[in-house]
N, C-alpha and C positions, 0 to 999 in steps of 0.2 A: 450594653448597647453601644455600638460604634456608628459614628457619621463621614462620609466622605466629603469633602470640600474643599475649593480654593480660597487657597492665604496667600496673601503678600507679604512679600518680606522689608520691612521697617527699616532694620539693620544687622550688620554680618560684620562684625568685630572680630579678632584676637584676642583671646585673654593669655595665653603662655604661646608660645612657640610652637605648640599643638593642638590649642583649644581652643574653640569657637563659641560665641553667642551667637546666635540668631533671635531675634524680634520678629514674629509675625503677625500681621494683621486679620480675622476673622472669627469665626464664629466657635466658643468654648464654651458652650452650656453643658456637652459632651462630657468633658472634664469634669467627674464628681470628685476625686479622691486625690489626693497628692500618690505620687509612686506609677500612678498611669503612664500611656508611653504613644505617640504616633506613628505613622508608619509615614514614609516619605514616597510616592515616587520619584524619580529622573530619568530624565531623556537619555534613552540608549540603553536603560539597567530595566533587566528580568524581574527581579525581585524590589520588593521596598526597602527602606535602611528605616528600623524600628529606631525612635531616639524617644528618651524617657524625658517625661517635663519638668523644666526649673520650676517654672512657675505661670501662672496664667491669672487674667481678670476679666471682666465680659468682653471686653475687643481683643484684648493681645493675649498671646502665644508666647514662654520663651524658650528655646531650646538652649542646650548646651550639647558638644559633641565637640570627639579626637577624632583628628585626621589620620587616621589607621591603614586605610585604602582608595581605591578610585571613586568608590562614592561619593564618601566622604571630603575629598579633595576636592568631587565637583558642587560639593555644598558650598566650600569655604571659596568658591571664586565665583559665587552669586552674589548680585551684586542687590540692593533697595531698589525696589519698584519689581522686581523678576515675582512671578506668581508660582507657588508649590501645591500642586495636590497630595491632602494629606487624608491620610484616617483616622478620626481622633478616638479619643475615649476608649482605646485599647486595655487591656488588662484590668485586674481587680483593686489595684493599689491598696497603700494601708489605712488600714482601722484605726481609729483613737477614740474604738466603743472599748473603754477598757477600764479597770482600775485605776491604773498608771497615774499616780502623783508627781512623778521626777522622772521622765523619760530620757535617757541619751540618744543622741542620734550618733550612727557611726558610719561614715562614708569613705571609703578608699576610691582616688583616681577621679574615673569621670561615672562613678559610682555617687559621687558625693551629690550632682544637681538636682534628683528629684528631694532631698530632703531639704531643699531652702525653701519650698513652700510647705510642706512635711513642719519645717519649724514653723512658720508663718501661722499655722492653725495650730497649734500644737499651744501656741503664745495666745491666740485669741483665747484661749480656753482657758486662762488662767494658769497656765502651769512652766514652771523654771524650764529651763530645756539648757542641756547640757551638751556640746559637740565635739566630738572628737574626727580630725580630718585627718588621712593616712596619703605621705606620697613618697615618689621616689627621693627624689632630692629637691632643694629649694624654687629652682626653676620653676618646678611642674604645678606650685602652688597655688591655687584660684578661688576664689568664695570667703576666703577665710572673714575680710573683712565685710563682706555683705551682709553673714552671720552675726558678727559682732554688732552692726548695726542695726540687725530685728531685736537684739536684747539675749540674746546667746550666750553663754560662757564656752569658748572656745580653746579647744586644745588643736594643737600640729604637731605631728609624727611626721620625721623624712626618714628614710630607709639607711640613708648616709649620714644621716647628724646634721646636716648645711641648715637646717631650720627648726626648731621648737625641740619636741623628745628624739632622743637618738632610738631607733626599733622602729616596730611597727603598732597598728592601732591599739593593740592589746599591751605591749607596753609602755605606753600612753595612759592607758585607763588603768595600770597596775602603778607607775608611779604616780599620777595624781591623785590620788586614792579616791575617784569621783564615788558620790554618791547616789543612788540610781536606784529605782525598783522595775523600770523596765526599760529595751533597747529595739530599738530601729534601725537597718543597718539595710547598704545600697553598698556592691563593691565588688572585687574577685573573688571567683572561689576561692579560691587559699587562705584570704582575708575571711570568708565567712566563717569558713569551716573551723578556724582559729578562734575566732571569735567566740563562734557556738562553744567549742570545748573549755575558754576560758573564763568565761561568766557562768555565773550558776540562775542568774534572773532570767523572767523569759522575755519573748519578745518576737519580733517579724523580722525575714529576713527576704528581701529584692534579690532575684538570681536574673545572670544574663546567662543567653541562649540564644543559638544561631534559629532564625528563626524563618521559614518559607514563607506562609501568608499573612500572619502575625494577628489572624481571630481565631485560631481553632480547628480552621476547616482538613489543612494538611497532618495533621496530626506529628511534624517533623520536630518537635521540642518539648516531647512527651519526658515527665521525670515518673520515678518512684518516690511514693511517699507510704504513711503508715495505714492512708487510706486509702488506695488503690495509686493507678497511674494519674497523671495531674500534666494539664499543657501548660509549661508558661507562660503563654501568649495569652490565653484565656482565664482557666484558673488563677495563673500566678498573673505577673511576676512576684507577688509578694507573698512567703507562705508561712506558717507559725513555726518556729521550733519546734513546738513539740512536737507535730508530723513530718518533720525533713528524716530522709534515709540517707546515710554518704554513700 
């Protein structure tokens, strides 16, 4: 179930050179599951810009989102007090109906914000949560310490060595020899799909996808899986390993 509405925005920060927070003010009862995603309008734009949620509590909203395009750009030069119509409670996000004693979470990029609230419950529920964050190089680094602050054990992977493991997320999780019985992971394809191949544990995996209406109706971010075709936007963004097809 999705709701349409207007939010205010609180505040519209910089966290890297690229990265924005937004705070919005309204209504998130919408919001059941961490890994969910909104849809934005903007003046002048055809389409909505899907952004996946940091975090949310009954009045606020938090986005996180990279300046990639002109959308996007006309996000980060909104200023506190401007109002956004949004459509909340998008997608299926993930489950923690599960076994899972020692979950990692693994976030590459601006892959990593829907799991700070992903930990946030993850941690109410009594259980260690282990993170491993994937970026280019130091610059691009964000979250890390907000994680460390819900009670996280935290790893950083830069792609050039400038910060934490020199590789990427997977050799991250191969030299710290973390210990895990399942994973969670938000990121680029290439990240997943490495991912997938390099752990033997199971676990969810958040795919992004260019997306037209962002409930279902256009059917334009159709995947294969091992149970038939699967939207994104609907079905996903979050699906099991053990149904993903590459």
């Amino acid at each position: 179930m999705y709701k349409k509405g207007i939010y205010r925005i609180e505040a519209n920060e910089p966290l890297t050179e690229t990265v924005w927070r937004m705070r919005l003010a309204g209504d998130t009862q919408w919001i059941t599951a961490a890994g969910q995603f909104v849809n934005i309008a903007l003046e002048g734009k055809y389409l909505r810009r899907p952004i996946s949620v940091c975090d949310c509590d009954e009045g606020t909203l938090t986005l996180i989102y990279k300046v990639v395009g002109e959308g996007t750009e006309q996000m980060s030069r909104l200023e506190a007090g401007a109002e956004l119509d949004l459509l909340t409670g998008l997608g299926n996000g993930f489950s923690t109906n599960n076994n899972a004693r020692r979950p990692l979470l693994v976030g590459g990029g601006v892959g990593v914000p829907p799991l700070y609230n992903l930990a946030r419950r993850l941690l109410a529920e009594g259980k260690p949560v282990e993170v491993v964050l994937g970026f280019n190089t130091a610059s691009e680094v964000f979250y890390e310490e907000e994680f460390r602050a819900l009670g996280c054990h935290v790893t950083v992977a830069t792609a050039d060595g400038s910060r934490g493991v020199e590789g990427f997320v997977t050799t991250a999780i191969a030299a710290a020899g973390l210990n895990f019985d399942y994973f969670y992971a938000c990121g680029p394809l290439p990240m997943l799909h490495a991912l997938y191949n390099a752990v033997e544990q199971d676990g969810q995996l958040s795919f992004e996808e260019r997306m037209g209406c962002g409930f279902g109706a256009c059917m334009g971010c159709t995947c294969k899986t091992k149970y038939g075709n699967k939207r994104i936007c609907r079905e996903g963004p979050v699906l099991q390993k053990g149904e993903i097809i590459w």
